[in-house]
Residue, then its C-alpha position, 0 to 999 in steps of 0.5 A: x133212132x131219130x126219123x132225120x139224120x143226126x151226127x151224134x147216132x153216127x158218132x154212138x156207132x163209131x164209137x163201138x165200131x171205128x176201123x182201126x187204122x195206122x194213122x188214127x187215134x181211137x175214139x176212146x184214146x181221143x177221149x183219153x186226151x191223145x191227140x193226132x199227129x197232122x204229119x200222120x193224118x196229112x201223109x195217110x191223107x195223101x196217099x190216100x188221094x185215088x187209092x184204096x186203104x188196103x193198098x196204102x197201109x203197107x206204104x205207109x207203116x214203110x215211109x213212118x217207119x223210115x221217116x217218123x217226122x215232117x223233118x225226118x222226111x224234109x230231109x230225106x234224098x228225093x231219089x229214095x222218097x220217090x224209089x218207096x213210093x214206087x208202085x203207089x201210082x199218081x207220081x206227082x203226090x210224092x214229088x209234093x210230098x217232099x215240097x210240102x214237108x220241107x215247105x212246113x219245116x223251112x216256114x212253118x217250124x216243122x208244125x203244120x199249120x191247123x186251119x185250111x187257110x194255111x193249109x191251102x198255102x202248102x204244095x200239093x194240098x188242095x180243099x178236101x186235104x185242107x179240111x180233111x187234117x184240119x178236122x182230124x189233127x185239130x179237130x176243127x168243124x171242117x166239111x170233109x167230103x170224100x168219095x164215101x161221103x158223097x155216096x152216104x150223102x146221096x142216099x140219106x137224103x135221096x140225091x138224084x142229081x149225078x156226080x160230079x155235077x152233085x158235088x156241091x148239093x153234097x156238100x151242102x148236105x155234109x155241112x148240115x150234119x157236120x158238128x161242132x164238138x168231135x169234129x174230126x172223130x164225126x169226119x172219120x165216122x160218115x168214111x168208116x160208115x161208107x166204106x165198110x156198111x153203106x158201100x157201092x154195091x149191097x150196102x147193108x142198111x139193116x145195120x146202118x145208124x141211119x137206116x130209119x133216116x135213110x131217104x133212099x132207103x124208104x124210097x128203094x133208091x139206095x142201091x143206084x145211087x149216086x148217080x153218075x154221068x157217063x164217062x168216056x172211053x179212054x183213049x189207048x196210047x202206044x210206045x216203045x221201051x227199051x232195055x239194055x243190059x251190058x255184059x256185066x249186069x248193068x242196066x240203061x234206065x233214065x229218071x224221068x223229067x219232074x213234070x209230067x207222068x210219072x215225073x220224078x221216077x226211073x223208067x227205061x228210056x222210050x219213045x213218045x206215048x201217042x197213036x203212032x210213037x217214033x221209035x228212039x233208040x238210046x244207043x245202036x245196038x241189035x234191039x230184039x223187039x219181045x212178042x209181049x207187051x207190057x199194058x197198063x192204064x193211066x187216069x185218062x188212058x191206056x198205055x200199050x208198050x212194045x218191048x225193044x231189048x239188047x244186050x251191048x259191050x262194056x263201052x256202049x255211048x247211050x245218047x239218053x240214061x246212064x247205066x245202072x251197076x247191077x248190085x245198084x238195081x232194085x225193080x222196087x224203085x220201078x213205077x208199076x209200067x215200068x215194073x211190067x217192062x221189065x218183068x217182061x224183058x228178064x227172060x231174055x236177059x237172063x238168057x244171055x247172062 
């Protein structure tokens, strides 16, 4: 073992001990000459963005199974994408999912282009993607720095400056480890090695390939980094959700607008989301506001809604949503809130079924 970091200890390492993970090619296939499809790496790639892998597998082997291609999914009903992509959070990712798949086949012959340049020029990818699938689809020496990179980076080289105010020292760092050959095995190495051995809490140095190049190892640092300035509380918001369901089982749910939170998704119609929200009731009816109330936090805030449910005759005139027949209602096509409201209201709608 080298006294500095060298690429090729990491790559010796990932060889024997690379997750196996739905989108990937093996080393050893990538050896064999099987190359990564960019649609694969790119759909991983972004449902990965703020989400764990073990949440993201599932969806995943979902969306290939029912859309194999970048075509197949440019050409799916943007209601479906969205209904599958429910309970993945951070909405907005699907809804450029779909612009930047039709964006690839209307201008790009359904291949994506393989240098972060024509990358960036996508919807919805941004810098880290960029590198990220030109890396591992092309193989290109791109620097790809994610949350795990950045803490293998802080302790190799004992960075003490806190994020994100260390994110280009980090990078720096990166860059200087990045090789020219097996480029995209190397940026799928220093994740696996964070993700799985130099990990947030009791990384496990004794078995790291860098372990004698480790800077924060020899100085006892390792477990406090990297540092990180200290967040502000999150604000709590409150609302109201209210819940419909006609004699025959329909229920009044509305697609929210395209921008915004959860854009794009089914939810009940409600009030505003603030300190004091003003009650908006769809239609007149006798709400019966429920004890409980469905909680949920956003990136920059908590959300607290109060549960209004009525139960209304076949020719109720909502002034906001449309009613869902019965056999048309699937809670899978619910964002996670609004899973929470309904899960909430079931026992009172049942009870006057």
């Amino acid at each position: 073992m080298r006294d500095t970091a060298d690429s090729q200890d990491l790559l010796h390492w990932y060889d024997a001990n690379a997750r196996d993970l739905p989108w990937r090619v093996s080393p050893r296939a990538r050896a064999g000459g099987v190359a990564p499809d960019p649609y694969r790496i790119w759909l991983s790639e972004v449902m990965l963005q703020q989400t764990t892998v073990a949440a993201v597998r599932t969806y995943f082997e979902r969306f290939t199974a029912l859309w194999p291609t970048v075509a197949d999914l440019a050409a799916a009903e943007d209601a479906h994408v969205m209904g599958e992509w429910a309970g993945l959070g951070y909405y907005a990712r699907a809804r450029n999912l779909l612009k930047c798949a039709r964006a690839v086949v209307t201008n790009h012959g359904g291949v994506f282009p393989d240098t972060p340049e024509g990358l960036l020029g996508l919807p919805g990818i941004g810098p880290y993607t960029a590198a990220a699938i030109s890396a591992i689809a092309y193989d290109r020496p791109e620097v790809v720095v994610d949350g795990n990179v950045e803490r293998v980076m802080a302790r190799l080289h004992d960075i003490h400056t806190p994020l994100p105010t260390a994110k280009p020292e980090l990078t720096r760092a990166a860059a200087r480890l990045t090789p020219e050959a097996r480029a995209g095995d190397y940026a799928q190495a220093v994740m696996d090695l964070g993700a799985t051995i130099c990990t947030p809490k009791s990384p496990a140095c004794g078995i790291c390939p860098w372990v004698n190049a480790c800077a924060a190892r020899a100085a006892g640092t390792q477990a406090e980094l990297p540092k990180k300035l200290v967040k502000k509380a999150k604000p709590t918001r409150l609302g109201i959700a209210y819940v419909a369901r006609r004699h025959d089982g329909a229920l009044l749910l509305e697609r929210r607008p395209d921008k915004g939170l959860l854009g794009g998704m089914l939810g009940w119609p409600g009030s505003d989301w603030n300190d004091a929200p003003t009650p908006a009731p769809p239609l007149e009816a006798a709400w019966q506001m429920l004890d409980e109330e469905a909680r949920h936090t956003f990136t920059h805030f908590h959300l607290r809604l109060r549960i209004a449910v009525a139960h209304v005759k076949a020719d109720a005139a909502p002034v906001s949503g449309d009613f869902m027949p019965k056999h048309a209602f699937r809670r899978s096509d619910l964002p996670t809130v609004m899973r929470k409201v309904f899960d909430l209201a079931q026992g009172t709608l049942t009870d006057r079924a």
